[in-house]
C-alpha positions in Angstrom: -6.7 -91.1 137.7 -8.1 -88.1 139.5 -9.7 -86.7 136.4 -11.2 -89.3 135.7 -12.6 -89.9 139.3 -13.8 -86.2 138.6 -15.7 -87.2 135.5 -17.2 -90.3 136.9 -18.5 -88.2 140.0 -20.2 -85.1 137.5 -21.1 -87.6 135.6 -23.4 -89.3 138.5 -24.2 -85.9 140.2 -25.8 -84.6 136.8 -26.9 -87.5 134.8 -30.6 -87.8 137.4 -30.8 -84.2 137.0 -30.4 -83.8 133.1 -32.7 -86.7 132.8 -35.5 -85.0 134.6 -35.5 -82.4 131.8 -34.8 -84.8 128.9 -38.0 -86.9 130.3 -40.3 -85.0 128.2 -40.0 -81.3 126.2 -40.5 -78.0 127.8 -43.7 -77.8 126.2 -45.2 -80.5 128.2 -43.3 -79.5 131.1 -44.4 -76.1 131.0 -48.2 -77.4 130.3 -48.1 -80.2 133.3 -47.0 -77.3 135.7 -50.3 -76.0 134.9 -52.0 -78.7 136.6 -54.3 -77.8 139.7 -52.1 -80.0 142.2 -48.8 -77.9 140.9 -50.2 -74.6 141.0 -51.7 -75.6 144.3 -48.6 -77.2 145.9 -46.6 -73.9 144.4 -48.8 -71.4 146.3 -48.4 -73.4 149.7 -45.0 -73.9 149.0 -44.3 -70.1 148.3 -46.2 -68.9 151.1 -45.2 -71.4 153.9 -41.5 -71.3 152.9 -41.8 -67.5 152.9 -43.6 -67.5 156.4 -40.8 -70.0 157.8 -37.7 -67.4 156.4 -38.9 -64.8 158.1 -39.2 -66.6 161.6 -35.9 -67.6 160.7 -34.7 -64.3 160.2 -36.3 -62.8 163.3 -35.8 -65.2 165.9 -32.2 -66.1 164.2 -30.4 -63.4 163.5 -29.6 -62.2 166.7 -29.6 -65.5 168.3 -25.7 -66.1 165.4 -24.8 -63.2 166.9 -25.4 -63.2 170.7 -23.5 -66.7 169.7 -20.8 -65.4 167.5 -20.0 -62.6 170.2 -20.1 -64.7 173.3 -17.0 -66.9 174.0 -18.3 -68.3 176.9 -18.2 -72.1 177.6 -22.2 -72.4 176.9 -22.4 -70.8 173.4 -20.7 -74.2 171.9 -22.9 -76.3 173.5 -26.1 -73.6 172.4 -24.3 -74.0 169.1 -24.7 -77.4 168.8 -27.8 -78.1 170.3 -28.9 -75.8 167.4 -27.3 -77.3 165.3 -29.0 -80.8 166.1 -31.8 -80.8 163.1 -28.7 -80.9 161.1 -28.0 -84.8 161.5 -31.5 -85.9 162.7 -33.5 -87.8 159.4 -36.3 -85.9 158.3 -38.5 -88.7 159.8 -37.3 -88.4 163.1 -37.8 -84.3 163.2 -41.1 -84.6 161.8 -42.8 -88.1 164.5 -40.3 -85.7 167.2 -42.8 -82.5 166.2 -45.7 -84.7 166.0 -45.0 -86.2 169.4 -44.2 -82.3 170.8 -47.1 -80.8 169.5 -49.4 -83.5 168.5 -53.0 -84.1 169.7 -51.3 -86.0 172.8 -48.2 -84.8 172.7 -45.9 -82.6 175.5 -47.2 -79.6 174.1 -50.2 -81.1 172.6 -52.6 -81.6 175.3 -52.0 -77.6 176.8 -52.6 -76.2 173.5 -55.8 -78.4 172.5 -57.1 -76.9 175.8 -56.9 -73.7 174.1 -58.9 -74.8 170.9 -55.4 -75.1 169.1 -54.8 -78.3 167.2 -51.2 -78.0 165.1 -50.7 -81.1 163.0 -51.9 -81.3 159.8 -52.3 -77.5 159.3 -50.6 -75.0 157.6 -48.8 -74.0 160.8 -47.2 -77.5 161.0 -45.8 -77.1 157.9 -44.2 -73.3 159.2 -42.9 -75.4 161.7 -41.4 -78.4 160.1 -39.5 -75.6 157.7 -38.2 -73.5 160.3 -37.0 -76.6 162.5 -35.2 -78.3 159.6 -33.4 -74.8 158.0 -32.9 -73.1 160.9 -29.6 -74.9 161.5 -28.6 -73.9 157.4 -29.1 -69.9 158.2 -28.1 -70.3 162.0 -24.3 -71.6 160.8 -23.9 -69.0 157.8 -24.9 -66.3 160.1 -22.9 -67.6 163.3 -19.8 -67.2 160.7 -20.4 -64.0 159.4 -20.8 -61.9 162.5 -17.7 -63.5 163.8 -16.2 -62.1 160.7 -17.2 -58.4 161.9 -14.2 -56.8 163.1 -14.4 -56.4 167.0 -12.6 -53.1 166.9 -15.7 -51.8 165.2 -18.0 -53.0 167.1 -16.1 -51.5 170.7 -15.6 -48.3 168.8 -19.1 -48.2 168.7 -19.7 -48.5 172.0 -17.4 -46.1 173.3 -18.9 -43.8 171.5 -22.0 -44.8 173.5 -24.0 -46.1 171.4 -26.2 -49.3 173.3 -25.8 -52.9 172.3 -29.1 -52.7 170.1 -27.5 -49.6 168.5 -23.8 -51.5 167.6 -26.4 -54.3 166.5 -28.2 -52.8 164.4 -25.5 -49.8 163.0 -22.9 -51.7 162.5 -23.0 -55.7 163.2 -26.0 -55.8 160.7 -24.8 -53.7 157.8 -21.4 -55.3 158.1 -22.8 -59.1 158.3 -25.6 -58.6 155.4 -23.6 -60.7 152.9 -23.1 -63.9 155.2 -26.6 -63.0 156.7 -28.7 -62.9 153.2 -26.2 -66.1 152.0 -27.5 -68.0 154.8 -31.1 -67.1 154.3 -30.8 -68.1 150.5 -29.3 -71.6 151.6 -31.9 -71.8 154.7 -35.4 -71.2 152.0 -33.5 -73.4 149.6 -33.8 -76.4 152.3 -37.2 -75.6 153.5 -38.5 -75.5 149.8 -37.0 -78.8 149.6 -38.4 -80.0 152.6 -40.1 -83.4 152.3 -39.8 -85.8 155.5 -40.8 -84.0 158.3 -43.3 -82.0 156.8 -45.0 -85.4 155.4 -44.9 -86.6 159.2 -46.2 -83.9 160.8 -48.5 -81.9 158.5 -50.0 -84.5 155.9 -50.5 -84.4 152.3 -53.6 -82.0 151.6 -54.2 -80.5 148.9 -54.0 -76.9 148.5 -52.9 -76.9 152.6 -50.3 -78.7 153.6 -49.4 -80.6 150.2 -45.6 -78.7 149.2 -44.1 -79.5 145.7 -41.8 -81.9 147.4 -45.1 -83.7 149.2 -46.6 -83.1 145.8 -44.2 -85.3 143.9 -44.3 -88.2 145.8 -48.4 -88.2 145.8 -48.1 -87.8 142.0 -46.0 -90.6 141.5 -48.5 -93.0 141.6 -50.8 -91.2 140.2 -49.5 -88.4 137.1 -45.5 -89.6 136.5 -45.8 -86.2 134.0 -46.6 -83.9 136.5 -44.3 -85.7 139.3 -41.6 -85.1 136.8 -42.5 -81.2 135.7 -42.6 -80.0 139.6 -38.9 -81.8 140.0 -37.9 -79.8 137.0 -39.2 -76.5 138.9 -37.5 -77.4 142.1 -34.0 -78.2 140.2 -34.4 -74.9 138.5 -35.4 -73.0 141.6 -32.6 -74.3 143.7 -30.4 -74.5 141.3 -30.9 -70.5 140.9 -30.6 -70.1 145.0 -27.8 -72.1 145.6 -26.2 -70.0 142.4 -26.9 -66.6 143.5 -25.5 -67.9 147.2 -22.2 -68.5 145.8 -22.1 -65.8 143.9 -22.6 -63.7 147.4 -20.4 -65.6 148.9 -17.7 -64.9 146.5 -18.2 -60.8 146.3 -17.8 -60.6 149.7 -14.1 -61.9 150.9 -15.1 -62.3 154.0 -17.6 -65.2 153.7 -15.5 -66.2 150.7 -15.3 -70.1 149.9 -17.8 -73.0 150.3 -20.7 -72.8 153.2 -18.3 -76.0 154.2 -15.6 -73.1 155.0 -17.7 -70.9 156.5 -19.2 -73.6 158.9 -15.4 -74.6 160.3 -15.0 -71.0 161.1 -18.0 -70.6 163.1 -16.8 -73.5 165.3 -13.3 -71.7 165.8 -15.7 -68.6 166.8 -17.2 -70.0 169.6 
């Protein structure tokens, strides 16, 4: 009975996906991703995804670990708050960033005062990215530098070296792994972004127009080339979420599903 359950759940997980490549040959796959609107939506894709990961990085990195070294009362409810983009729909993050930093929104009217309009713009998209994958790298991270060993970290500093020092000499090196995991699982999402990234930055062409945005505007219009940009999403992730495992694996540590790795950060703080 529970094999069979097992085959009738693979069965339903990869029967959409293998029919997106048995829709048409990889001839005519390869050829539609040749299109103007793919090759445009790939370049915006690529370099607003890329643009998002590194805010990630920056602003997140030691944001997991001030959280993952803090037992304090307030890092589980910083946690969570963090964690909130997790369980919103995409349409709610993306009319909640249009209402923050729309023409007329909170944040809105102060910045248009400045000559700075964000929605529908490439910086919208940045931001839709970053607010819905933050949580993805935020969690992984959270995890791994609780995994550090805290003996290290105190031998460091009696040896007097600062907190940037024992952050950057040993909690980094030591938290890579779980760190470049979490990254891989946090550009996955944002390259599969869709909802709040329609809401807030529009469908343009060759400026805010992602392959995700791309595929539902081709829908109506080019089913082929609809169907060739899903293929090259499905391979792309596929190949991310892959080489994430596969980190997460080497490295005992951060061993076991991101599921895992999440329950543990909550024990940490």
């Amino acid at each position: 009975m529970a094999g069979l359950a097992t085959a009738v759940l693979l069965l339903f997980v990869l029967l959409p996906i293998a029919a997106i490549f048995a829709r048409t040959s990889p001839v005519k796959l390869v050829a539609q991703l040749h299109s103007k609107v793919a090759l445009d939506a790939l370049r915006v894709s690529l370099r607003t995804t890329t643009i998002a990961l590194v805010a990630i990085l920056v602003l997140g990195t030691p944001a997991a670990y001030v959280l993952a070294t803090r037992t304090r009362r307030w890092t589980a409810v910083m946690t969570t708050l963090l964690e909130l983009p997790l369980v919103l729909p995409p349409a709610v993050a993306g009319l909640g960033l249009l209402v923050a930093f729309g023409r007329n929104g909170l944040l809105g009217r102060p910045l248009r005062a400045f000559g700075v309009s964000l929605p529908f713009t490439e910086t919208a998209v940045v931001l839709a990215l970053v607010f819905v994958s933050l949580p993805f790298f935020l969690r992984q991270a959270v995890a791994a530098f609780a995994a550090v060993d805290p003996v290290l970290l105190a031998a460091s500093r009696t040896l007097g070296v600062g907190a940037a020092g024992t952050f950057f000499r040993v909690a980094l090196p030591v938290a890579r792994p779980g760190l470049s995991a979490g990254a891989g699982l946090a550009w996955a999402r944002a390259l599969g972004e869709f909802g709040a990234t329609l809401m807030f930055a529009g469908s343009l062409q060759g400026r805010t127009q992602t392959l995700p945005v791309a595929i539902f505007a081709e829908l109506a219009q080019d089913f082929d080339v609809a169907v060739a940009i899903s293929a090259l999403l499905v391979a792309v992730s596929a190949g991310l979420f892959v080489a994430v495992k596969l980190l997460l694996r080497e490295h005992s540590p951060w061993a076991g599903s991101w599921t895992e790795g999440s329950s543990s950060t909550s024990v940490a703080v």
